[in-house]
TORGU-393763 format. One record per residue (C-alpha): residue in three letters; z, y, x; residue number from 0. Coordinates in steps of 0.2 Angstrom, whole numbers, plus 5000, padded with zeros to 4 digits. Layout:
! TORGU-393763
PT|ALA|Z|Y|X|NUM
...
//
This chain:
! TORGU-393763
PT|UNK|5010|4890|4925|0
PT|UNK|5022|4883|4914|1
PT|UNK|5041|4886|4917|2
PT|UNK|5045|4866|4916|3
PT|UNK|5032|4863|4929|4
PT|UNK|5037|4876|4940|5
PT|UNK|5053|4878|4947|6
PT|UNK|5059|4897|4948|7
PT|UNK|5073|4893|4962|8
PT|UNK|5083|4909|4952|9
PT|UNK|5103|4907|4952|10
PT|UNK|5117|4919|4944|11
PT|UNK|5129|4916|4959|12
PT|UNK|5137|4931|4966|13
PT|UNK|5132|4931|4985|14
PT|UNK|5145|4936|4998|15
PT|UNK|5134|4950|5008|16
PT|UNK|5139|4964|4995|17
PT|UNK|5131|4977|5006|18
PT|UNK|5113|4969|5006|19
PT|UNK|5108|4971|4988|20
PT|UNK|5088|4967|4993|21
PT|UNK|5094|4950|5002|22
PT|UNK|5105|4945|4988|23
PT|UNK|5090|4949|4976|24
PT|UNK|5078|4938|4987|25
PT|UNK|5091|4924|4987|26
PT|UNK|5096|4925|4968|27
PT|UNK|5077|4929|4963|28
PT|UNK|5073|4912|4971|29
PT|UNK|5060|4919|4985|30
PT|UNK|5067|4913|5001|31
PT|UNK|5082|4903|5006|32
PT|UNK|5092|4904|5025|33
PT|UNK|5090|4890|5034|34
PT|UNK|5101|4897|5048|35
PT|UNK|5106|4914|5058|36
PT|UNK|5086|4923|5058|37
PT|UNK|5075|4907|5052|38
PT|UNK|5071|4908|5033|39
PT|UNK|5064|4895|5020|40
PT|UNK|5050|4903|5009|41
PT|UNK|5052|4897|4991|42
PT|UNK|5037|4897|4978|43
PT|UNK|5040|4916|4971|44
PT|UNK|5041|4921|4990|45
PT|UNK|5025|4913|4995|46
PT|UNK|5015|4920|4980|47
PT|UNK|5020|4935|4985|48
PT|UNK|5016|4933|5004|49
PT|UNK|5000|4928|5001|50
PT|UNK|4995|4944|4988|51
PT|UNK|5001|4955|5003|52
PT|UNK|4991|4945|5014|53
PT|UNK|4975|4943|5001|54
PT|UNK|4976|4963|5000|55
PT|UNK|4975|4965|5017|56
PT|UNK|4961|4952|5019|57
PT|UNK|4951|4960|5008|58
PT|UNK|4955|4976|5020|59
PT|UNK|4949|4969|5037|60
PT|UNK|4934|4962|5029|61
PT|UNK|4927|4979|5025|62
PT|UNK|4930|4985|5043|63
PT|UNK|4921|4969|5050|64
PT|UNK|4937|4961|5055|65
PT|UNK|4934|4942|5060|66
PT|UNK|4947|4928|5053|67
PT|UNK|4954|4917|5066|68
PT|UNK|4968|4907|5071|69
PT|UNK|4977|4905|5087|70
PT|UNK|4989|4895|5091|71
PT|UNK|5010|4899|5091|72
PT|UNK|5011|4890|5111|73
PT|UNK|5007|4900|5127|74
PT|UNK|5004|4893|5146|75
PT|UNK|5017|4903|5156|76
PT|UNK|5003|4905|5168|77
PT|UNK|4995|4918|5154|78
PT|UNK|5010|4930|5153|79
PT|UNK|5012|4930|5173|80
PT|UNK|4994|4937|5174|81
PT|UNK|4997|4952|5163|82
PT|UNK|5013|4956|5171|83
PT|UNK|5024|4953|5154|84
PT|UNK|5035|4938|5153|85
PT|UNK|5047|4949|5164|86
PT|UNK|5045|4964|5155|87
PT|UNK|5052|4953|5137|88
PT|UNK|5064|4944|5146|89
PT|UNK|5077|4934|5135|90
PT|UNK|5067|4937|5118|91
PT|UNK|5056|4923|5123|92
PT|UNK|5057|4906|5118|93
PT|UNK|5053|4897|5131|94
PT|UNK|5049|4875|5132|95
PT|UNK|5043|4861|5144|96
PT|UNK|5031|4850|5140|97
PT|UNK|5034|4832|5147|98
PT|UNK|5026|4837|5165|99
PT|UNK|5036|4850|5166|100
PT|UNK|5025|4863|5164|101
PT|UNK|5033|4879|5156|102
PT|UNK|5023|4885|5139|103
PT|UNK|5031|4901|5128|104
PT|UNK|5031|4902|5108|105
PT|UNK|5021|4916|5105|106
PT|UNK|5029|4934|5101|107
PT|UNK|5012|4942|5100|108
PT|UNK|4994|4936|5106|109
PT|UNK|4987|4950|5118|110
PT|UNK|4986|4937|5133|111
PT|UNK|4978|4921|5122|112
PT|UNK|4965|4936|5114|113
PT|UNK|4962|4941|5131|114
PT|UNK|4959|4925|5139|115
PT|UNK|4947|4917|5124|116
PT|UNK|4936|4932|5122|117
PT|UNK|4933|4938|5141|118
PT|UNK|4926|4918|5145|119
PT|UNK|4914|4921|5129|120
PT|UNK|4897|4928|5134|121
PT|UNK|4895|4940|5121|122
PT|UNK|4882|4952|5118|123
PT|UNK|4882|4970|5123|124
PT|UNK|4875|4977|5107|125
PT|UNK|4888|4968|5096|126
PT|UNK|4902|4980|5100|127
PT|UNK|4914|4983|5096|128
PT|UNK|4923|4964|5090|129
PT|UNK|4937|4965|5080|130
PT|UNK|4946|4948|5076|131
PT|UNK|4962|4945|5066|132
PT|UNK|4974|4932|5062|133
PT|UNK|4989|4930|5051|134
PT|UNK|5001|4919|5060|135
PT|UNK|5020|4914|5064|136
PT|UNK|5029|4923|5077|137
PT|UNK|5044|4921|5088|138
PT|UNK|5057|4932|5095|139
PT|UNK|5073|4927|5101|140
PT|UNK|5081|4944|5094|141
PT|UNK|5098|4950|5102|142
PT|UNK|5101|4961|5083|143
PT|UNK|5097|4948|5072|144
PT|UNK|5100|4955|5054|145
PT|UNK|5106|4943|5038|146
PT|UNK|5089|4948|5028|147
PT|UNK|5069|4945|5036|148
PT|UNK|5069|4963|5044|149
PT|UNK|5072|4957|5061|150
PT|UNK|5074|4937|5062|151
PT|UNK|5068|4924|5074|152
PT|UNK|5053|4917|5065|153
PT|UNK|5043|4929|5055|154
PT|UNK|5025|4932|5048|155
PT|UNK|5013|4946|5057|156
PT|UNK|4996|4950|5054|157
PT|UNK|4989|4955|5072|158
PT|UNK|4973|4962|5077|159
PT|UNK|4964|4965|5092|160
PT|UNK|4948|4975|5097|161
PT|UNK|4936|4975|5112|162
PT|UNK|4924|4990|5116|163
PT|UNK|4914|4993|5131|164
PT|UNK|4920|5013|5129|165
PT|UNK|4933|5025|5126|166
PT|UNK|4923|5034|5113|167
PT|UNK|4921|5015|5102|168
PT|UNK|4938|5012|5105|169
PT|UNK|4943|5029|5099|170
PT|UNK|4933|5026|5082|171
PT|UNK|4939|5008|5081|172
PT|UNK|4957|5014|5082|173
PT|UNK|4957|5028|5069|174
PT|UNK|4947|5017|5055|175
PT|UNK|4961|5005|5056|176
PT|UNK|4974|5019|5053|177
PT|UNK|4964|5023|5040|178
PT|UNK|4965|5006|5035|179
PT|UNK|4982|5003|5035|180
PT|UNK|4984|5020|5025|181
PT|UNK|4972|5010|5012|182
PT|UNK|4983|4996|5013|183
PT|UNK|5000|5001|5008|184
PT|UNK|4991|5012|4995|185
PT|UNK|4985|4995|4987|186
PT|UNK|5002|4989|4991|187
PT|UNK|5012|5004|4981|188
PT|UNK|5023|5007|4995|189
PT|UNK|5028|5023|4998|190
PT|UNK|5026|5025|5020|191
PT|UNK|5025|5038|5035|192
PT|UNK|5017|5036|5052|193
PT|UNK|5020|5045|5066|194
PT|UNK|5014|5044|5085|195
PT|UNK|5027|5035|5096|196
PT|UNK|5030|5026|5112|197
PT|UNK|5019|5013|5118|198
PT|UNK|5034|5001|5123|199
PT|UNK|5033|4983|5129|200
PT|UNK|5014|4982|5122|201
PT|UNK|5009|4994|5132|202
PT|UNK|4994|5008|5132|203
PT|UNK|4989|5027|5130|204
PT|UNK|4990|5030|5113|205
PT|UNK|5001|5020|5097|206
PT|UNK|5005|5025|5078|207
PT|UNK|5017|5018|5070|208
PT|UNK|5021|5018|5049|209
PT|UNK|5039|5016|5042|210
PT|UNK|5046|5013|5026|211
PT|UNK|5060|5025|5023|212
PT|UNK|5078|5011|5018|213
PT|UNK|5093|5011|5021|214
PT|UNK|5095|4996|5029|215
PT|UNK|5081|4998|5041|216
PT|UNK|5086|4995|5058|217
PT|UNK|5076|5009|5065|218
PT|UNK|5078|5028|5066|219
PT|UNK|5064|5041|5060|220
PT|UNK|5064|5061|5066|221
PT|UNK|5048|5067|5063|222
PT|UNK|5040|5083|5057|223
PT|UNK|5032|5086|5042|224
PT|UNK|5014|5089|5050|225
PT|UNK|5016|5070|5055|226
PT|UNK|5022|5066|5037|227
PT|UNK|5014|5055|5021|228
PT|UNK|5019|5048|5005|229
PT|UNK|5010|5039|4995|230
PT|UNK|5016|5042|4976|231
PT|UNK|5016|5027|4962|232
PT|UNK|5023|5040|4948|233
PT|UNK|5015|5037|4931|234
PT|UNK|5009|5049|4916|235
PT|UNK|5022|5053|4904|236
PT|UNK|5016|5045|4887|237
PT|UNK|5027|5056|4877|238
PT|UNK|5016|5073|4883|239
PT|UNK|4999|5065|4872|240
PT|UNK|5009|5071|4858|241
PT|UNK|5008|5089|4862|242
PT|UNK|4989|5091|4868|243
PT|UNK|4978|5104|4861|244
PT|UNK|4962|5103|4856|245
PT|UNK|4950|5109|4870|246
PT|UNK|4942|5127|4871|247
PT|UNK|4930|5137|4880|248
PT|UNK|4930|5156|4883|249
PT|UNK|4919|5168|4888|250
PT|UNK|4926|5183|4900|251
PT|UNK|4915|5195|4910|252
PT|UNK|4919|5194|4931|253
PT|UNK|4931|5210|4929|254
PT|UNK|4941|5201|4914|255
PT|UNK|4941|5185|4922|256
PT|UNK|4953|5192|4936|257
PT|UNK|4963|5199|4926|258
PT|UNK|4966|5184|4915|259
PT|UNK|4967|5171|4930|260
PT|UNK|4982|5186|4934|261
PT|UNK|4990|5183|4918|262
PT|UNK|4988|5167|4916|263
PT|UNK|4991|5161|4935|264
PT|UNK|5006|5146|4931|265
PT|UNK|4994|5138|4920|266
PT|UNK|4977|5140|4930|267
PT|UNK|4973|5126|4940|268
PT|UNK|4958|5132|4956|269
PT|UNK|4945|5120|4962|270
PT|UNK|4942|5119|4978|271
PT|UNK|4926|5113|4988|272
PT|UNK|4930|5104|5004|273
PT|UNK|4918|5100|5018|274
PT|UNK|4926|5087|5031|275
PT|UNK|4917|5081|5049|276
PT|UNK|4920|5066|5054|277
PT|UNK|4919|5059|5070|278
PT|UNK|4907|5048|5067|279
PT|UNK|4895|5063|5066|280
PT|UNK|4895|5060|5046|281
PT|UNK|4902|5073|5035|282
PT|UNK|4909|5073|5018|283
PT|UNK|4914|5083|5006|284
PT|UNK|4927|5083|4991|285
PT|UNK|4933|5092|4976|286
PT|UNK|4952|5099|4978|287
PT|UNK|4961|5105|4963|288
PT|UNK|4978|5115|4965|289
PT|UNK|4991|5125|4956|290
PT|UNK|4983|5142|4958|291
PT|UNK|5002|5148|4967|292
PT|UNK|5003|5132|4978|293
PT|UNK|4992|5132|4996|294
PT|UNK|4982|5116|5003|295
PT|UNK|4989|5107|5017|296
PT|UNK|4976|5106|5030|297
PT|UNK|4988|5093|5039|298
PT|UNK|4990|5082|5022|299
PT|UNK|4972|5081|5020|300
PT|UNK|4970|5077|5037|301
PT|UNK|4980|5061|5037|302
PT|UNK|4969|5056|5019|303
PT|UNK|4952|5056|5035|304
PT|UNK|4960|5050|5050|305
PT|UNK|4941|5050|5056|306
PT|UNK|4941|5070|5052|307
PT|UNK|4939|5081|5067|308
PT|UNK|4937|5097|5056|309
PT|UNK|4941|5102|5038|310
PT|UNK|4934|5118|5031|311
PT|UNK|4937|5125|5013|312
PT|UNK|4919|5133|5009|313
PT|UNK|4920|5150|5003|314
PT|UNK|4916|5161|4991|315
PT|UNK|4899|5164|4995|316
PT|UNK|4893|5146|5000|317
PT|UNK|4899|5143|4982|318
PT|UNK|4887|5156|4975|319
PT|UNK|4875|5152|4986|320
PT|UNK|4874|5134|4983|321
PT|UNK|4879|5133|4963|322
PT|UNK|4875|5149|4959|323
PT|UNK|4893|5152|4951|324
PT|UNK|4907|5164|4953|325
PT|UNK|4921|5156|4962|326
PT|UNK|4931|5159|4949|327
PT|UNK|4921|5150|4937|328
PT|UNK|4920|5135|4948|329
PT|UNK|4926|5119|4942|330
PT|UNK|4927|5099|4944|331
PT|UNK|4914|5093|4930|332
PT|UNK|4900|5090|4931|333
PT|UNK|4900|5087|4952|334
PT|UNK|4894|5072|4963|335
PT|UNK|4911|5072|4974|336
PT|UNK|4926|5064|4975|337
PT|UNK|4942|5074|4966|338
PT|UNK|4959|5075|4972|339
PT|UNK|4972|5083|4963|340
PT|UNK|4989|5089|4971|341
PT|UNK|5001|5075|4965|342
PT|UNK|5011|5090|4958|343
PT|UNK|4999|5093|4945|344
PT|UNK|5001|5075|4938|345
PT|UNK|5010|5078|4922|346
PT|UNK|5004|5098|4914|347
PT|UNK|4995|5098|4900|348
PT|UNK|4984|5108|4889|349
PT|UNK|4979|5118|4908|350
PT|UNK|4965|5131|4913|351
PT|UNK|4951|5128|4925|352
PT|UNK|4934|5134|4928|353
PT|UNK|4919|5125|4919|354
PT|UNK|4908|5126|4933|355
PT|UNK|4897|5137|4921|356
PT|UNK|4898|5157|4923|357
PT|UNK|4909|5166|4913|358
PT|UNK|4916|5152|4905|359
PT|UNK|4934|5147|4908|360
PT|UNK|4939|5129|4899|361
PT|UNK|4957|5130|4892|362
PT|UNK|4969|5118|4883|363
PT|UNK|4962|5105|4898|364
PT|UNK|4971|5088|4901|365
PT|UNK|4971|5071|4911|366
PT|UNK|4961|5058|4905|367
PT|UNK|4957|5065|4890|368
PT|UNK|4945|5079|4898|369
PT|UNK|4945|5074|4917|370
PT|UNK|4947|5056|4920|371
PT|UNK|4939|5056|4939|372
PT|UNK|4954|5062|4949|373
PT|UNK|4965|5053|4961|374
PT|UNK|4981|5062|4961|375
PT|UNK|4989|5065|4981|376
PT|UNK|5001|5075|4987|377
PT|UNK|4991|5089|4997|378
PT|UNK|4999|5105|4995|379
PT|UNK|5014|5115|5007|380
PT|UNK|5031|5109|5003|381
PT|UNK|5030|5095|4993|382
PT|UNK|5037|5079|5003|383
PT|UNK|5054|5070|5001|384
PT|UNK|5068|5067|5011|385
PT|UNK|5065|5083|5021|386
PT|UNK|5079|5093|5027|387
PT|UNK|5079|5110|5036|388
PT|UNK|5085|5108|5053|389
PT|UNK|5093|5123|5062|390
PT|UNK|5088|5138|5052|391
PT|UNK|5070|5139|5058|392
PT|UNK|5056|5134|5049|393
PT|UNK|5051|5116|5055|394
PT|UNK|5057|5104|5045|395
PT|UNK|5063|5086|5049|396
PT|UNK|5066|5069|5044|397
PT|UNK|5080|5061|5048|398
PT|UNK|5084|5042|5040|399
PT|UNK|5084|5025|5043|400
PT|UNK|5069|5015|5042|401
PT|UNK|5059|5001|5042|402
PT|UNK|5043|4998|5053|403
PT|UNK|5032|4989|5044|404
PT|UNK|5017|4992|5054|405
PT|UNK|5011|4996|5073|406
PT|UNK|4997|5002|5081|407
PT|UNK|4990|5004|5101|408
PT|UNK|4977|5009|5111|409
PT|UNK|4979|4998|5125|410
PT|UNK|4963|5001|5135|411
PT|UNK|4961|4989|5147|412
PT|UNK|4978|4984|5152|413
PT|UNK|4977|4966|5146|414
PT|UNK|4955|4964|5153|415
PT|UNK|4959|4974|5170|416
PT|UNK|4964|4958|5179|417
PT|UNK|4952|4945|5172|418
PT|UNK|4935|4940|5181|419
PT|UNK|4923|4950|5171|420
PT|UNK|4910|4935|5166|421
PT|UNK|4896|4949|5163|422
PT|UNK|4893|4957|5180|423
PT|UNK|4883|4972|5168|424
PT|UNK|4898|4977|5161|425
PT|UNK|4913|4987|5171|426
PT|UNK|4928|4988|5159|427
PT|UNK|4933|4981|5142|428
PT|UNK|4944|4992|5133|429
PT|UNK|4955|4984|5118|430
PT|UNK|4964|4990|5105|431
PT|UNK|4979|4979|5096|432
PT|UNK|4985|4983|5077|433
PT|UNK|4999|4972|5070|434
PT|UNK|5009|4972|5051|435
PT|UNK|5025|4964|5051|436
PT|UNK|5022|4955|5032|437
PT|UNK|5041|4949|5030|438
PT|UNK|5046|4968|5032|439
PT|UNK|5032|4971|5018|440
PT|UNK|5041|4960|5007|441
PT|UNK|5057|4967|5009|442
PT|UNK|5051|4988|5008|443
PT|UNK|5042|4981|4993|444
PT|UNK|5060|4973|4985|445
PT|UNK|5069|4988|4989|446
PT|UNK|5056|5001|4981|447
PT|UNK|5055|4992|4965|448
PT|UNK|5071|4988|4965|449
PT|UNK|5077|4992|4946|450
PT|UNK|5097|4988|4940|451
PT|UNK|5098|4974|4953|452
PT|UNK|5081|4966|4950|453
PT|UNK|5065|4972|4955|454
PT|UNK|5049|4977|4945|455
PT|UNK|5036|4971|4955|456
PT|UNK|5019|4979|4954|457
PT|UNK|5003|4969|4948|458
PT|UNK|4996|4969|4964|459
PT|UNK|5009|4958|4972|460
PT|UNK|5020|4951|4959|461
PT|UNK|5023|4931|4956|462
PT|UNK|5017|4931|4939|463
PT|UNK|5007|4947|4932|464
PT|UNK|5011|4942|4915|465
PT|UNK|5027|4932|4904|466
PT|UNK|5024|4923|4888|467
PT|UNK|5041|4921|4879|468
PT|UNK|5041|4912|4864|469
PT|UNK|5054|4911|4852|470
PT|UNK|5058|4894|4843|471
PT|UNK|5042|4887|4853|472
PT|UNK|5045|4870|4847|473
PT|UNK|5051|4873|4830|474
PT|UNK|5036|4887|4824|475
PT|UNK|5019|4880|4825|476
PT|UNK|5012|4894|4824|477
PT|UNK|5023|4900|4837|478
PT|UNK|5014|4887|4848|479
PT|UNK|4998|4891|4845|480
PT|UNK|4997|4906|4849|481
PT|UNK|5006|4906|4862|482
PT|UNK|4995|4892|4872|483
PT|UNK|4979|4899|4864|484
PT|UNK|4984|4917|4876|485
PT|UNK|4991|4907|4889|486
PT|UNK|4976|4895|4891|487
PT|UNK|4965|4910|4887|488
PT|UNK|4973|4919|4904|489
PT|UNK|4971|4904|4915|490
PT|UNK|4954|4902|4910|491
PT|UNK|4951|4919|4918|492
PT|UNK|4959|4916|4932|493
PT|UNK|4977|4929|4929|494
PT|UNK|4993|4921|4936|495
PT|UNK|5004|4919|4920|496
PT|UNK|5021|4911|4915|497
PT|UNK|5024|4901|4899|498
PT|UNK|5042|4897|4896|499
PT|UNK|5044|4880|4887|500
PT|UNK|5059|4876|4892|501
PT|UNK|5072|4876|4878|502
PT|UNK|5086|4889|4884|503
PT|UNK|5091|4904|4877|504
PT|UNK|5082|4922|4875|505
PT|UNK|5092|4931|4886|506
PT|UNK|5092|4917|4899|507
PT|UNK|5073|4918|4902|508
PT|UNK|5072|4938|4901|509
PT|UNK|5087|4937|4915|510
PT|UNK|5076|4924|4924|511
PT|UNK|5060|4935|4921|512
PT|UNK|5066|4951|4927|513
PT|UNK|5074|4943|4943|514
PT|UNK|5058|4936|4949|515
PT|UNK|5050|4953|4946|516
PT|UNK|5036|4948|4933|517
PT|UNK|5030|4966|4925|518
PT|UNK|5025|4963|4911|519
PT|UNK|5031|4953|4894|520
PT|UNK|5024|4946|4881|521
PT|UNK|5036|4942|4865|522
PT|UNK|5031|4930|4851|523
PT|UNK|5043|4924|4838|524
PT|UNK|5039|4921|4819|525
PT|UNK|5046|4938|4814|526
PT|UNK|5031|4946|4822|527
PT|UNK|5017|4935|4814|528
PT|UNK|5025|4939|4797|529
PT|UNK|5021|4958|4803|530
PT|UNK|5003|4951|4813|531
PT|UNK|5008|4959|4828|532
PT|UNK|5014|4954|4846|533
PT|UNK|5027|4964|4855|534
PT|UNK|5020|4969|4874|535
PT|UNK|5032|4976|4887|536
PT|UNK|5027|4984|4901|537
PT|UNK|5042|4987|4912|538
PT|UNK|5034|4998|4925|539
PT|UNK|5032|5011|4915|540
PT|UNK|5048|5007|4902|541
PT|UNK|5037|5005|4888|542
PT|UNK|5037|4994|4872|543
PT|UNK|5019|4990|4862|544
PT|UNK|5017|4983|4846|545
PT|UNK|4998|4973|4845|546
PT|UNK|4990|4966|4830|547
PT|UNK|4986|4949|4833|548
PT|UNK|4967|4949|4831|549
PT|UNK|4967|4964|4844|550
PT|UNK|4976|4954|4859|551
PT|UNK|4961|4947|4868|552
PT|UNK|4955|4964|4871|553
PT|UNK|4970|4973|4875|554
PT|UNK|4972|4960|4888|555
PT|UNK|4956|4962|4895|556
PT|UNK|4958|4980|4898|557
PT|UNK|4978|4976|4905|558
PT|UNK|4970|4965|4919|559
PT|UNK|4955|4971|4920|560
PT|UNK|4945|4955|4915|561
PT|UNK|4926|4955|4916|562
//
């Protein structure tokens, strides 16, 4: 896109709610507009970025055979009367007559059209479970309505509904799609928790929900740390290449190994083999590594497999037995298995670990360079944020504001119970209902990135993955050229990209740039040909690259991954 066809809605106008820096952002970053008190106009930048959450979690529901539909925003009054609700939300319904009068209700959430549709379907027995999925406005006439699009009258919500002829399907349904949404704000980069919690005016047995920890959420989380996850978006330092050493090996007999893994404990990273059952009768198993002083958190790993119903670190023996290796020996190369390292291993360097041969230890080790297979998660004791002692005992609490982002229930068959049952084989239908607020996305998304008042948004969801900023684009040919020749070359492979051709000053469209969170820059000016470089600024990780000119087309398609 270039910046003359597309208008970026930004303004330098100091807003009057000083105590909302995040809704100031949104306006002055041109992604919504207020129409009035709780309704909001989503401009261009806002959409895009809508519709990366929702493409993200599209691709999501799609892998746990979640089926796209739509249903519609107006509900007969006779619908909530049958499942016992429209008393139970009271004023926070919309209600409105058509011209006979008859009373219809805009829709909060879709348990009772779900219900209704799918119970006249004659669907088959051995299809089940059905999961179906929409993303769709909602309405709430809210009594706390907030100046921001955390709590407002019309919002965005994905919402999904399950049907299972059995607890035990509903069970498994409901913990893949808290796994799912765990999968989710991963892809998202945003930092959440979940924790179980009351079922409300849904209703139910069973319901999780996941917060995003801000301070201006409007709800307020106390949980323990067993119930507790973080998802970390930390990067490398670069500046710790400099200082790798060049890989070794030694050889140490078993009684000398102990007593160099005992001298050389803060450095020694231990692998760890992990077998995990799963509910499904299916288990797994994976490759830990941790500082040889910290422990494993068996909750922490549990909340990685929702769908675990045990999780067992083989011992010394199995290890032996099964690799023929002493434990100490034993290391991530060379395995078939997933790896996980403990998030506060992200940054050592030139560390020991076992080689997975015999009396052979590798030292000098690093990231990447040697072992380029890991996903690093926080899974050892006492390494979350934001927890507080409380009391002087040893649980440990979260206490802060927050913002629900996401909600799950297992509703059994609270909404099917009063419905002719249209299959006379069949007793019960038990459902399940699992619903993300996308506008609170947005704004948890805003606040994390947030960087000097603008944001940083991450690939995944940003506007525009990538900035071209020419200088002198109309007085420097070859200024032009190349610049269109890598624009054109990016939108032939499909990567959002923003030109600027307007003719305004530098600083003007860096300002406009960073407000509307693009992440990357790419700076061309006749200066730089003259040296036959490009200058390439990655803002997430606050780092400036020089790249030749006849080496740009690859480094772009290794940047964004184009195949």
């Amino acid at each position: 896109m270039k910046t003359k066809e597309y208008f970026l809605f930004t303004t330098k106008n100091n807003l009057n709610n000083k105590n909302d820096i995040i809704h100031n952002l949104m306006i002055k970053g041109g992604f919504i507009r207020k129409l009035c008190s709780g309704i909001f106009i989503l401009l261009p930048n806002g959409l895009k970025i809508i519709n990366n959450i929702i493409n993200i979690i599209r691709s999501e529901m799609i892998k746990i055979g979640g089926l796209e539909i739509e249903m519609p925003i107006i509900t007969p009054l006779s619908l909530w009367n049958k499942s016992g609700r429209y008393l139970k939300y009271g004023k926070e319904l919309y209600k409105l007559n058509d011209r006979n009068n008859k009373i219809f209700l805009l829709s909060p959430t879709s348990e009772e059209i779900i219900t209704n549709f799918f119970l006249k379907e004659n669907f088959l027995l051995n299809g089940y479970p059905y999961i179906f999925y929409q993303f769709n406005n909602k309405f709430r006439d809210e009594i706390r309505i907030k100046s921001n699009v955390i709590r407002c009258k019309e919002f965005i919500m994905k919402d999904a509904y399950s049907f299972h002829i059995n607890i035990k399907s509903l069970d498994i349904t409901y913990f893949s799609f808290l796994e799912t949404y765990i999968k989710i704000f991963k892809t998202l980069g945003l930092n959440v928790c979940y924790k179980e919690a009351k079922c409300g005016k849904i209703g139910g047995i069973l319901s999780h929900e996941f917060h995003f920890i801000s301070k201006y959420g409007d709800s307020k989380l106390n949980i323990d740390e067993n119930n507790y996850m973080r998802f970390f978006n930390r990067k490398f330092k670069y500046n710790n290449f400099k200082k790798f050493k060049k890989l070794k090996y030694i050889y140490l007999s078993n009684n000398k190994a102990n007593k160099f893994y005992l001298k050389n404990i803060k450095n020694f990273i231990k692998t760890y083999l992990v077998k995990i059952y799963l509910i499904n009768k299916k288990n797994i198993f994976i490759i830990l590594l941790i500082d040889s002083f910290r422990d494993i958190d068996y909750f922490k790993i549990k909340n990685l497999y929702p769908l675990s119903i045990k999780i067992k670190i083989l011992s010394d023996k199995y290890i032996l037995k099964k690799f023929n290796i002493s434990n100490i020996f034993f290391g991530p190369f060379n395995l078939n298995f997933r790896i996980i390292a403990d998030y506060y291993l992200i940054n050592y360097i030139n560390f020991i670990i076992g080689s997975n041969i015999n009396n052979y230890l590798f030292i000098n080790v690093n990231w990447i360079k040697n072992l380029n297979i890991v996903k690093f998660l926080d899974i050892s004791k006492n390494f979350s944020l934001y927890i507080k002692k409380k009391n002087n005992n040893n649980i440990k609490k979260i206490k802060s504001k927050s913002i629900e982002v996401a909600h799950i229930f297992k509703l059994l068959d609270k909404y099917s119970k009063n419905y002719r049952k249209y299959n006379n084989n069949i007793k019960k239908i038990f459902m399940g209902c699992y619903g993300i607020g996308i506008y609170r996305i947005f704004f948890s998304l805003m606040e994390q990135y947030l960087n000097e008042n603008k944001t940083i948004l991450p690939l995944s969801i940003s506007v525009f993955k990538l900035g071209i900023i020419p200088i002198n684009l109309y007085n420097e040919k070859n200024v032009y050229n190349i610049s269109y020749e890598i624009y054109n070359f990016l939108i032939k492979n499909k990567i959002d990209v923003l030109i600027e051709n307007r003719n305004i000053y530098f600083g003007n469209i860096l300002n406009d740039f960073e407000l509307i969170g693009i992440p990357n820059f790419l700076i061309i000016s006749k200066n730089l040909l003259l040296l036959n470089i490009l200058e390439f600024r990655d803002r997430i990780n606050n780092l400036t690259q020089f790249i030749k000119i006849n080496e740009i087309f690859d480094f772009l398609f290794l940047k964004y991954k184009i195949y």
